[in-house]
KOLBALO-611682 format. One line per 4 residues: their letters; for each residue x, y, z of N, C-alpha, C. Coordinates in steps of 0.05 Angstrom, whole numbers, plus 5000, padded with zeros to 4 digits. Each point is the difference from the previous one (the first is absolute). Layout:
N
a	X:Y:Z:X:Y:Z:X:Y:Z; ...
//
This chain:
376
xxxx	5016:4976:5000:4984:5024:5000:5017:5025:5000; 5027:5002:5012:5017:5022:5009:5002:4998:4963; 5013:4982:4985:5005:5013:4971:4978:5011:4989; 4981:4987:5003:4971:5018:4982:5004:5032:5005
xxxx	5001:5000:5028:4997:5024:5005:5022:5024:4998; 5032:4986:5003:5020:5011:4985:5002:5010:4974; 4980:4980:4984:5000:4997:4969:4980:5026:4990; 4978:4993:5024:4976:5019:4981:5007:5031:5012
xxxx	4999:5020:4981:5002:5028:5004:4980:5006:4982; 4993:5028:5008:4979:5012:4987:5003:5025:4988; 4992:5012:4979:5011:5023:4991:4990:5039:5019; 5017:5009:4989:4994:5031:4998:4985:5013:4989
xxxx	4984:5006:5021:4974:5021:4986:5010:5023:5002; 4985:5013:4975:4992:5028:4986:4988:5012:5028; 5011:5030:5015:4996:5015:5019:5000:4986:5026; 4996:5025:5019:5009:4997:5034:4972:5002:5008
xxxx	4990:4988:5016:4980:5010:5019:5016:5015:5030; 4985:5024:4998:5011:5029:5014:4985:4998:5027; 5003:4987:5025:4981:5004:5014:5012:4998:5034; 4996:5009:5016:5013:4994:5035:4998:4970:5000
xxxx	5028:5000:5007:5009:4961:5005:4982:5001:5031; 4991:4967:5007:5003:5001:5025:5014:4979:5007; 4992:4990:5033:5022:4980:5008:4979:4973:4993; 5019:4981:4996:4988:4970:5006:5024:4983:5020
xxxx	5000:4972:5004:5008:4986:5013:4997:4971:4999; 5021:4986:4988:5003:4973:4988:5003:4981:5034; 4986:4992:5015:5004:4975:5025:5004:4970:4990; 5028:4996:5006:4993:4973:4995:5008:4979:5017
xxxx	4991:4970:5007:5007:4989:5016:4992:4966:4995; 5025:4995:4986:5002:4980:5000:5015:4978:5016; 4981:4986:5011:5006:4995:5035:5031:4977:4993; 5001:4982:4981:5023:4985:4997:5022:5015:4985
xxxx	5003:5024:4989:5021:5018:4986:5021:5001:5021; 5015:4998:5000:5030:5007:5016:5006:5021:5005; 5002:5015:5026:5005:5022:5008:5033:5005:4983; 4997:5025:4979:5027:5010:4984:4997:4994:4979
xxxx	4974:4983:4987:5000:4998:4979:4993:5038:4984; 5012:5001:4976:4994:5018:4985:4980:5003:4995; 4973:5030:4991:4984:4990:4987:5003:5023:4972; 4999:4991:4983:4998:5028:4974:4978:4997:4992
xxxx	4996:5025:4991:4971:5010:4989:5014:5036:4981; 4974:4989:4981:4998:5025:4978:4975:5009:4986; 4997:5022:4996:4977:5001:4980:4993:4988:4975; 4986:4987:4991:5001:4985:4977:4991:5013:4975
xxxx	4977:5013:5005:4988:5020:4981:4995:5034:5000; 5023:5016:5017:5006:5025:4993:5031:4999:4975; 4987:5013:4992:5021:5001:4975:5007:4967:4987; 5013:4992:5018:5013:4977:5001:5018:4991:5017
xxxx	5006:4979:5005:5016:4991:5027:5027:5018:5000; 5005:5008:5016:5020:5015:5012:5030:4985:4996; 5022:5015:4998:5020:4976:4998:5009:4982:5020; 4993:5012:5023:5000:4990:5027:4985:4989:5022
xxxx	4998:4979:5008:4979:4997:5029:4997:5010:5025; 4988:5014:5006:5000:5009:5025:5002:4977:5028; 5020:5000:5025:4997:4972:5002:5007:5012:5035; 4982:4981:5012:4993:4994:5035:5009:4977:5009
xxxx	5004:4994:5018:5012:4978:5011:4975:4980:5027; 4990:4990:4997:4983:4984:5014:5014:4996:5028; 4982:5009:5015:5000:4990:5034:4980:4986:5006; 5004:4995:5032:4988:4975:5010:4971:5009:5003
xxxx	4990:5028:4999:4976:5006:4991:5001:5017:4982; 5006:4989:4975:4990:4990:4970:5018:5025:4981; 4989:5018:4990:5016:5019:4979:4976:5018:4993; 5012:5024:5003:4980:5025:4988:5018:5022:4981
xxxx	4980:5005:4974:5003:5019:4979:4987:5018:5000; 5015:5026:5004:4992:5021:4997:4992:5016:4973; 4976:5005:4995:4996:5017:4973:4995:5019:4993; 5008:5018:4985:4976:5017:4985:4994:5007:4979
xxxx	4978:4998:4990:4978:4983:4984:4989:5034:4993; 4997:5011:4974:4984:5012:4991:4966:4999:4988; 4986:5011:5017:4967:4996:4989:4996:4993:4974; 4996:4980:4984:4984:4992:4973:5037:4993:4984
xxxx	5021:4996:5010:5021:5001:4995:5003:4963:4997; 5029:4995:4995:5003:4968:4995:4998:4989:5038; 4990:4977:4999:4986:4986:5029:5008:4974:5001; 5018:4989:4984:5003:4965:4989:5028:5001:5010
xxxx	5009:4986:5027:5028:4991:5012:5008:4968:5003; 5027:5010:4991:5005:4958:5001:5017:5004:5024; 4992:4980:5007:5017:4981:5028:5017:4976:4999; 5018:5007:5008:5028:4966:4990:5005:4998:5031
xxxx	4994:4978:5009:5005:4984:5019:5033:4991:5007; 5019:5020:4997:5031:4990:4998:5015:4997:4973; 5017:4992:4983:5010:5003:4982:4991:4978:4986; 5001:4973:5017:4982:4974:4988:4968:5002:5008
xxxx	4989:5016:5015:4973:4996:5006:4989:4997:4979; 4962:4998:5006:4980:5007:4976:4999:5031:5007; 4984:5012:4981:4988:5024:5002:4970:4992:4991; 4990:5034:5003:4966:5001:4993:5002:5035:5000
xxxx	4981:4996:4990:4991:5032:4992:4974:5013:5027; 4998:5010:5002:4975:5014:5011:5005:5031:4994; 4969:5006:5005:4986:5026:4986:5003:5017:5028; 5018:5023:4994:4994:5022:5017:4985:5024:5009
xxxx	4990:5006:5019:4978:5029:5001:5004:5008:5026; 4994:5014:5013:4997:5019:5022:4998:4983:5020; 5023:5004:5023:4992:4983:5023:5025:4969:4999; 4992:4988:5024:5017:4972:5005:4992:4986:4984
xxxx	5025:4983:4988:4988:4972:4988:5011:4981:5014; 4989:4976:5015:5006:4978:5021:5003:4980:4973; 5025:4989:5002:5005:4971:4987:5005:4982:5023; 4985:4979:4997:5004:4986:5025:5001:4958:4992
xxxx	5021:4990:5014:5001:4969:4988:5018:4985:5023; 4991:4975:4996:5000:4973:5019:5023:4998:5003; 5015:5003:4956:5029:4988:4999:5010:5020:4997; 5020:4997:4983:5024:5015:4982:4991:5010:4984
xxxx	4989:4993:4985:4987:5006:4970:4980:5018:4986; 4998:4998:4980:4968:5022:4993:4980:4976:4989; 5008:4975:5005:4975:4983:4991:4970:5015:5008; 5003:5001:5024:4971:5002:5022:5001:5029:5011
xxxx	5002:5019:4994:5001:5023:5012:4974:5007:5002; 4992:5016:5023:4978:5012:5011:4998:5027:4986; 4992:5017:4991:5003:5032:4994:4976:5011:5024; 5007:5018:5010:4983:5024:5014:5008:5024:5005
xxxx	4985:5015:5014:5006:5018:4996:4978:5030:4988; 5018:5010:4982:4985:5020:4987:4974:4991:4988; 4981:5017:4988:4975:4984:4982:5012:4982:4973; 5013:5015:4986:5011:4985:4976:5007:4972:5009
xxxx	5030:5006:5017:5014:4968:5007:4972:4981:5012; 4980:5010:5003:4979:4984:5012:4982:4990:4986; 5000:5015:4974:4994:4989:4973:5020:4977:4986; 5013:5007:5002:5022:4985:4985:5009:4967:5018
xxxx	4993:5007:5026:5000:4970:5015:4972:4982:4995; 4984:5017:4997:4966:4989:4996:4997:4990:4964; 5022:5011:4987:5003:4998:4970:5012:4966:5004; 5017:4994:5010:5026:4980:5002:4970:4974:5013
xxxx	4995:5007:5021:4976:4987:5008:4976:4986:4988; 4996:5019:4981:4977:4992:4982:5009:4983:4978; 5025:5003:4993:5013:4979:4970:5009:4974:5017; 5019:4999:5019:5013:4983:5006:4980:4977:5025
xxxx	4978:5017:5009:4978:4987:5019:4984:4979:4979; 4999:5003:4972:4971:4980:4996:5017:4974:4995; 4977:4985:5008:5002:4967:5007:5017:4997:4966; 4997:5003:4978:5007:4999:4978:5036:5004:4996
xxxx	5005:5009:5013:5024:5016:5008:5035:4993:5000; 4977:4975:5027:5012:4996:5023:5032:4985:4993; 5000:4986:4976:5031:4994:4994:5013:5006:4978; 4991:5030:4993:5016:5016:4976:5027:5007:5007
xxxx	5002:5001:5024:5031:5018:5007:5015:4969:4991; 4992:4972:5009:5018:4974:5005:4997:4987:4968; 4989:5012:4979:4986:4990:4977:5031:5018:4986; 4993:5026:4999:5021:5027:4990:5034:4987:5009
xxxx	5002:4996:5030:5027:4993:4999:5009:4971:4985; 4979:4986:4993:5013:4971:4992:5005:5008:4962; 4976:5023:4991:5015:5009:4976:5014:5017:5005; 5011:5010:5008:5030:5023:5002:5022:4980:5002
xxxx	4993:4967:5020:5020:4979:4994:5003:4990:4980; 4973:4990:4989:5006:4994:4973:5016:5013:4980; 5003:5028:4995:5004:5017:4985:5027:5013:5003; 5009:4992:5027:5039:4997:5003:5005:4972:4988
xxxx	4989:4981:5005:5008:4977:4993:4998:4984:4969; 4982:5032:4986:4996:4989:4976:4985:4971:4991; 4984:4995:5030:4984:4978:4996:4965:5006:4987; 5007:4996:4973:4975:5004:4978:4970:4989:5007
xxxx	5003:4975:5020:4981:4984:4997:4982:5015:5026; 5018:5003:5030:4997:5008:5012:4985:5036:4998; 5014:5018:4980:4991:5024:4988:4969:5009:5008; 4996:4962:4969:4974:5004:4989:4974:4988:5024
xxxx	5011:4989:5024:4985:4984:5011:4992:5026:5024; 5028:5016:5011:4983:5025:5015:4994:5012:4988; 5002:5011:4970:4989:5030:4980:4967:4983:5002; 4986:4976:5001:4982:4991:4993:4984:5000:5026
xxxx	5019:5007:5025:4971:5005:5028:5004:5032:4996; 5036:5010:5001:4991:5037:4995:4980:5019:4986; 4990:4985:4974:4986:5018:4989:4970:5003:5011; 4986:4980:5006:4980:5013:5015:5005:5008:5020
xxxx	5014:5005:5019:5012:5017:5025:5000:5028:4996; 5014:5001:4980:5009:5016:4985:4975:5025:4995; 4976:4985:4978:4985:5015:4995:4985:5007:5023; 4988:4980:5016:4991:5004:5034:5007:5023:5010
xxxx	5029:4994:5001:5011:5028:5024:4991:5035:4978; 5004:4992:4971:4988:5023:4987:4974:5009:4999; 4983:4982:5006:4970:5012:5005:4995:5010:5029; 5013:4979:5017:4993:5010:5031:5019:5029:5005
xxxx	5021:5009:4988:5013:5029:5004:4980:5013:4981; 4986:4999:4980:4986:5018:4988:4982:5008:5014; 4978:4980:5015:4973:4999:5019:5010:5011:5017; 5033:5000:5020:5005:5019:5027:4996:5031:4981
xxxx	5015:5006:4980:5006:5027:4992:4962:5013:4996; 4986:4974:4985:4977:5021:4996:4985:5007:5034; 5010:4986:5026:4990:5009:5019:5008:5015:5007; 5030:5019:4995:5024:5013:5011:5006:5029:4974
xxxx	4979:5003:4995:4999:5015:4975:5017:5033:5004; 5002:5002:5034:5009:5024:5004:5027:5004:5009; 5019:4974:5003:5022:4991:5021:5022:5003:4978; 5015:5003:4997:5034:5001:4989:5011:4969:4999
xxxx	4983:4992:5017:5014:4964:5001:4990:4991:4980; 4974:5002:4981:4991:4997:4971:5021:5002:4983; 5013:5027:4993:5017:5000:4980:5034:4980:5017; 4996:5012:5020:5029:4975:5010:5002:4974:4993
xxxx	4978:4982:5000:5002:4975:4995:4995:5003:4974; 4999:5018:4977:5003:4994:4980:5028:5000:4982; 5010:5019:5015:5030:5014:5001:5023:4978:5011; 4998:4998:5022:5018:4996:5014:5008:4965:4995
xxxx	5021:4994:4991:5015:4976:4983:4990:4979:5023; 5000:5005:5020:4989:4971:5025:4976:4990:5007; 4981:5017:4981:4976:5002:5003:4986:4985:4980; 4980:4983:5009:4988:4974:4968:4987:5015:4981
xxxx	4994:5030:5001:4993:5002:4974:5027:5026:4984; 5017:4990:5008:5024:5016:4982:5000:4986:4978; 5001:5005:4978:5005:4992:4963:4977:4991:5004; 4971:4982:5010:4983:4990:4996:4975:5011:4980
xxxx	5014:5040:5001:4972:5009:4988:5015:5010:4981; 4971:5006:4974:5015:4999:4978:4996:5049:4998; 5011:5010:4989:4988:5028:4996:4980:5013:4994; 4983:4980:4984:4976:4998:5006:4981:5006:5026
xxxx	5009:4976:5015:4985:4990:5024:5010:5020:5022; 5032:5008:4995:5010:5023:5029:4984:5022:4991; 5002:5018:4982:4987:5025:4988:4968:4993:5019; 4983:4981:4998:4978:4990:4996:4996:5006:5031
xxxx	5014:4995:5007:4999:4993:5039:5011:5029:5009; 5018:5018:5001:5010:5023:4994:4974:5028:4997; 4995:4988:4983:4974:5019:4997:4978:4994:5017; 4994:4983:5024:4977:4996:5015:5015:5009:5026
xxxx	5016:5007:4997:5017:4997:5037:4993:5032:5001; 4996:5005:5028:5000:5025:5010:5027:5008:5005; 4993:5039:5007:5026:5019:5003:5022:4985:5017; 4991:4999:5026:5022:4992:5015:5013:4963:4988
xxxx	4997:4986:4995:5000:4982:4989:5030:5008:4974; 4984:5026:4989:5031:5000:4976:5018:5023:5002; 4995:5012:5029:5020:5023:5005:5020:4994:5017; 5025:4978:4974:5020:4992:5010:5018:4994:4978
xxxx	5026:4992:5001:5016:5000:4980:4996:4968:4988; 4989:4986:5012:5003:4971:4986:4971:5000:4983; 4977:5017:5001:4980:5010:4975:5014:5011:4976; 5012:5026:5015:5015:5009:4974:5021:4986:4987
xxxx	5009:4981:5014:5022:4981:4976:4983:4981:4987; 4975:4981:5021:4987:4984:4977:4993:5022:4977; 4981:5024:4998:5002:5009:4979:5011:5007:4981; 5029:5002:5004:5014:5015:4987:5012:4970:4985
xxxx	5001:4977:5015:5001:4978:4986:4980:4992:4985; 4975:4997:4997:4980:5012:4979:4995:5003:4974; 5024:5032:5008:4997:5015:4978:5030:4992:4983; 5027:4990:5009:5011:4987:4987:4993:4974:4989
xxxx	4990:4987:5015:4993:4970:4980:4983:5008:4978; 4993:5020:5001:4980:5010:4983:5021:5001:4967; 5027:5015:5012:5012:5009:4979:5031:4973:4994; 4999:4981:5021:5014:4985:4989:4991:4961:5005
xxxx	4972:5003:4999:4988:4971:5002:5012:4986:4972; 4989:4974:4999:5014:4983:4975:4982:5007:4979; 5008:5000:4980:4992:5017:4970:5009:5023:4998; 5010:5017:5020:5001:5024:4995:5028:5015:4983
xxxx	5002:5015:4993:5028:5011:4997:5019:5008:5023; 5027:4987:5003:5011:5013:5023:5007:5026:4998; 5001:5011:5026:5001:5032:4999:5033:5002:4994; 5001:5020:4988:5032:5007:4991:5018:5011:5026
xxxx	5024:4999:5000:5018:5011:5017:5021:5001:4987; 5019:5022:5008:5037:4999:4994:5008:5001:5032; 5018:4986:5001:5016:4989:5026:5036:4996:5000; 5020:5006:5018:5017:4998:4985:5012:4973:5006
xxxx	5020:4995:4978:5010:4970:5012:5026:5000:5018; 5017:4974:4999:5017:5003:5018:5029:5011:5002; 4992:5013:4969:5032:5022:4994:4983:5032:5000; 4979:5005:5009:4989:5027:5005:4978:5012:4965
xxxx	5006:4979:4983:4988:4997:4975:4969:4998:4995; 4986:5026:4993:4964:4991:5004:4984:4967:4981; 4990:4995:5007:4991:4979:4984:4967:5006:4999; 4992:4997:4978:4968:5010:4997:4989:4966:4994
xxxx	4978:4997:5011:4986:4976:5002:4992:5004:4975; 4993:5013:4984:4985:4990:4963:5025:4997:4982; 5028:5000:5013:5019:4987:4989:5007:4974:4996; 4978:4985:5013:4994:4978:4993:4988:4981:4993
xxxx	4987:5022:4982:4975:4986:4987:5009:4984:4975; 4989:4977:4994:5012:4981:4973:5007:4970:5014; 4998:5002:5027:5008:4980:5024:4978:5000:5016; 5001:4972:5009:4989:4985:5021:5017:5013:5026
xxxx	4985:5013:5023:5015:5018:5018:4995:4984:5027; 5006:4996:5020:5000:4996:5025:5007:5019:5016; 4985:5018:5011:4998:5032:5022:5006:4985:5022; 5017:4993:5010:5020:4988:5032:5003:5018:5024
xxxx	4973:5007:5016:5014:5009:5025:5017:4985:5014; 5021:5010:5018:5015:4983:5019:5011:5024:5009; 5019:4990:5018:5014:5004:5016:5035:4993:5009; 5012:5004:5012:5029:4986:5008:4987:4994:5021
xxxx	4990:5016:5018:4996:4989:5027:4985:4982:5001; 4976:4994:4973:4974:4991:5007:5012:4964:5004; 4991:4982:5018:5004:4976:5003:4992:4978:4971; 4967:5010:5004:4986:4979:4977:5014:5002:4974
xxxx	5008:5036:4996:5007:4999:4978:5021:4989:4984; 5023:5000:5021:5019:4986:4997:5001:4970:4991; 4976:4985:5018:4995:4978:4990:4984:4999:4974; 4985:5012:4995:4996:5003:4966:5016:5005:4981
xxxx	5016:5013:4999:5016:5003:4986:5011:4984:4981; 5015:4977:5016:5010:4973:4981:4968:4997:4974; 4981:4989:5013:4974:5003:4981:5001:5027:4977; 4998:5011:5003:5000:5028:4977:5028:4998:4984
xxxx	5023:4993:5020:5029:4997:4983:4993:4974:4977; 4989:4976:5009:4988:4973:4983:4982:5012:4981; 4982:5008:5000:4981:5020:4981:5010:5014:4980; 5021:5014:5019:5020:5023:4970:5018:4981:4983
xxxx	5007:4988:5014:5024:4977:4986:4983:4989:4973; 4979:4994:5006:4982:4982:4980:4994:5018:4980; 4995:5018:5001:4974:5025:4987:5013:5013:4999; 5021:5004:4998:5012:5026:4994:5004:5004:4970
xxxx	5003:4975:4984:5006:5003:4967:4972:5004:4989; 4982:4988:5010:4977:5005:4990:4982:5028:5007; 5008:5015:5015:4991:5024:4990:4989:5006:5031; 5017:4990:5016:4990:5005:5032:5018:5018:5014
xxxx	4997:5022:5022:5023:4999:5015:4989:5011:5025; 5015:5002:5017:4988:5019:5023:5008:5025:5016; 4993:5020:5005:4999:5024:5020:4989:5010:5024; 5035:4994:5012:4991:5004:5032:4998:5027:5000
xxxx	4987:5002:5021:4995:5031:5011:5000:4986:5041; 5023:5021:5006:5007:4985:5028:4989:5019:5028; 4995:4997:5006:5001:5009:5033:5009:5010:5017; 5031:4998:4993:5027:5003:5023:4988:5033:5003
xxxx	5018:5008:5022:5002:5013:5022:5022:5019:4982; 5003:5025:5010:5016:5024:4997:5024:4993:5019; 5027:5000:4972:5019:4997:5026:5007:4965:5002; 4981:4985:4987:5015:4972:4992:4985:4988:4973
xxxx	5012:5018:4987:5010:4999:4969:5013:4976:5000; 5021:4995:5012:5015:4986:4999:4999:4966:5003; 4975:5002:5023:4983:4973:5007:4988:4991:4974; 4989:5012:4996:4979:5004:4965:5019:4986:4982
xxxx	5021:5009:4998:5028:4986:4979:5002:4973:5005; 5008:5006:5018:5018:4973:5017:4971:4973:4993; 4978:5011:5004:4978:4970:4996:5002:4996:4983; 4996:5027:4974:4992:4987:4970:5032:4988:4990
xxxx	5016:5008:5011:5027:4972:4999:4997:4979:5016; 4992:4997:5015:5003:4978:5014:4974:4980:4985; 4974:5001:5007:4978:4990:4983:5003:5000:4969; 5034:5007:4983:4990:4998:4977:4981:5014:4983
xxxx	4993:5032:5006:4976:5007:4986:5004:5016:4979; 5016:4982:4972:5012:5019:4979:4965:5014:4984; 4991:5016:5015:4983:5012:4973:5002:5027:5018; 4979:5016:4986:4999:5027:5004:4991:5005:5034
xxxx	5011:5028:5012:4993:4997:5025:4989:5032:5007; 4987:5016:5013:4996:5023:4994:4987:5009:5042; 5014:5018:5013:4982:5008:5014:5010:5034:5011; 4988:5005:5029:5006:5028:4998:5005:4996:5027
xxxx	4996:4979:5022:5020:4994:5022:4982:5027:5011; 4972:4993:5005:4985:5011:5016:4982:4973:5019; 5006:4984:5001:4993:4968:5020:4973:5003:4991; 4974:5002:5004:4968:5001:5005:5001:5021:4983
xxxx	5014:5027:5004:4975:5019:4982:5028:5006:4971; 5003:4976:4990:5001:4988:4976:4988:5027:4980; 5000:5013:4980:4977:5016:4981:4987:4969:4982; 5018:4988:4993:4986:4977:4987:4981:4978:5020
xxxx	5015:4994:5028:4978:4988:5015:4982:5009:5002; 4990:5030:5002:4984:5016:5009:4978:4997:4975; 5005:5001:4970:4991:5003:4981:4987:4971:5006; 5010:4983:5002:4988:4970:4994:4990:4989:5033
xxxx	4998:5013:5018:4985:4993:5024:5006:4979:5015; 5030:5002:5001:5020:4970:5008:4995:5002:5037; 4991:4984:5004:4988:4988:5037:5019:4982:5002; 5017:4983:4980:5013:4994:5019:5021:4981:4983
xxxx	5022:4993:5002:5016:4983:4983:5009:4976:5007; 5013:4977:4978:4997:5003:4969:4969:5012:4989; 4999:5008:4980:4976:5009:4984:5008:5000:4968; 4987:4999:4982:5003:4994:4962:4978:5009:4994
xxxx	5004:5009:4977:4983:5008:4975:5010:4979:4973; 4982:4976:4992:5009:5004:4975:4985:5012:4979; 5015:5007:4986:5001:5027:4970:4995:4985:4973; 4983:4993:4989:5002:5006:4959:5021:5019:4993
xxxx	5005:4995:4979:5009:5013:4981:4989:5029:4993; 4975:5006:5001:4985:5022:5009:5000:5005:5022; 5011:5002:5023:4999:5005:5024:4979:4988:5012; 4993:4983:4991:4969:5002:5015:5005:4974:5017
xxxx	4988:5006:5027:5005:4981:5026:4986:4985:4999; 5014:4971:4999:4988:4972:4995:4985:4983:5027; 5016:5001:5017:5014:4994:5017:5008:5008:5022; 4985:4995:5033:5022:5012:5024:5000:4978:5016
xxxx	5042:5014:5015:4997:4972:5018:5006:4985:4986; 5010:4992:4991:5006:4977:4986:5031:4980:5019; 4996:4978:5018:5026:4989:5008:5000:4972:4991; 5030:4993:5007:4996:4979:4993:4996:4980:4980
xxxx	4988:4970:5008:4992:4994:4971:4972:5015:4981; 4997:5024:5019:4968:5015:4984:5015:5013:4981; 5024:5016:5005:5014:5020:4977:5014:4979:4985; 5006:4972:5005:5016:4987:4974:4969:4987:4980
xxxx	4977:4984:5023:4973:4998:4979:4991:5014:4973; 4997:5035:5016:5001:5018:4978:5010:5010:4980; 5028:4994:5016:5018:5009:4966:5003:4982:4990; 4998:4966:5000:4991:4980:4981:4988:4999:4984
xxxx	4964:5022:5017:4981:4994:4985:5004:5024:4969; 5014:5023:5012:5002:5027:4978:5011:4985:4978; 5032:4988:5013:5023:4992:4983:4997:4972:4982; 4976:4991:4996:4991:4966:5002:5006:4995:4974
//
């Protein structure tokens, strides 16, 4: 769970909300945590994660975060349980938030507290309480085993109890939201990557739900990013034309994305720092190797950080990544991540020949499937 949540970032919105911060207060007390354990925490959805964690040290009664939280401003904080812990997200607003647990962990956490966190524990309650439920968490980890172990058979035998779970937990978070029509925890569980209906809705269906929620409900920064995500899928869903950019590469040289039109394109977010990405890599290097005479190639656009340029180098030598590389070593607020609404990396576009986006996401054996099926 700590990688998901390492992995997923969210973009930068267009303007500030201008308003008197007030205080809040993160309680937590997890009765088996080890007095000295670390705890870090960050904003997840102001701007974008910060380069740094803010970080407390757990005593024998528990760990407290101090905040302050601007009215209708970003409210979405992650929690890492130590450097190996889990984390979890919860929704911030005015007032204490009590996290409270048996163990170590965020399996079972209690939320109280403020009205929101009291929403958002009564949210957790209502999905994970029905009799229907009851062995999705033990169902989920035996496919996440399967799926290190590359055992296929196993895959298809938990993907075959997950999917009705799956849809379940998406109707019962729709029926909480239409009761909760006024609460911020509506758009949170749609937002927030830990939550069962994150990717579940289509832009259609968020727009759809968006428009029935009351004021207080979307006077917060995780409304204005689902929207603003929205209104990008709008401009780079599959069929569409990708939006243009010039970016420079890794000798300071601009490179314009319709310079590559006449080619099969692969748009490569990553990272040096990013983990997964790293492990994809070999995959996309196998991809280029193949496709590259036939009229394939790919363009990274990276992530790194201001000030390690140098990191940025050192991977695309190390991973082998002879094709084009292009960024501006702004980490999150990327101008090209920003353009394409990158939450979180690895991430791909694939491109026609016309620019036109075939394709997202693509890992694995899904990006060698497809370029079989183009190249066939």
């Amino acid at each position: 769970m700590k990688k998901i949540i390492t992995a997923a970032m969210l973009i930068l919105l267009a303007g500030q909300v201008h308003a008197q911060p007030y205080n809040a207060t993160i309680h937590g007390n997890f009765k088996l945590l080890p007095a000295g354990t670390w705890i870090y925490s960050q904003w997840y959805d102001v701007e974008h994660m910060s380069l740094g964690f803010d970080s407390v040290q757990n005593t024998v009664n528990g760990f407290t975060i101090p905040l302050q939280v601007e009215k209708g401003g970003g409210n979405q904080r992650v929690i890492l349980l130590g450097k190996k812990g889990g984390g979890m997200c919860v929704f911030v607003d005015k007032g204490v938030i009590h996290l409270t647990s048996d163990d170590s962990t965020v399996d079972h956490v209690e939320i109280s507290g403020s009205t929101f966190a009291r929403d958002l524990n009564d949210f957790h309650h209502f999905i994970n309480d029905h009799p229907l439920l009851a062995s999705y968490d033990a169902v989920r980890a035996k496919n996440n085993a399967a799926r290190r172990a590359k055992d296929s058979v196993s895959m298809r035998a938990t993907e075959a109890q997950l999917y009705p779970a799956d849809s379940l937990k998406k109707a019962l978070s729709l029926k909480w939201i239409d009761g909760h029509l006024n609460s911020p925890i509506s758009v949170y569980v749609m937002h927030s990557i830990l939550e069962p209906l994150y990717g579940k809705l289509s832009v259609e269906e968020q727009e759809a739900v968006i428009k029935r929620l009351g004021p207080v409900a979307v006077n917060n920064q995780i409304a204005r990013a689902m929207k603003y995500s929205i209104h990008t899928e709008r401009l780079t869903g599959t069929g569409r034309i990708a939006p243009e950019f010039i970016q420079n590469d890794t000798l300071g040289k601009p490179v314009s994305l319709k310079s590559f039109r006449g080619k099969y394109v692969l748009l490569d977010f990553w990272a040096s720092w990013c983990a997964p990405c790293r492990r994809e890599n070999p995959n996309v290097v196998n991809a280029f190797n193949r496709y590259k005479e036939k009229g394939f190639t790919v363009l990274g656009v990276s992530l790194d950080q201001a000030g390690k340029k140098e990191a940025w180098l050192k991977a695309i030598h190390l991973d082998g990544l002879t094709w084009t590389h292009v960024s501006d070593l702004k980490y999150w607020n990327n101008a090209v991540a920003k353009i394409y609404d990158i939450k979180a990396v690895p991430a791909n576009f694939l491109l026609g020949p016309d620019g036109t986006i075939l394709a997202k996401n693509l890992r694995g054996d899904d990006l060698n499937k497809k370029l079989a099926e183009l190249f066939q």
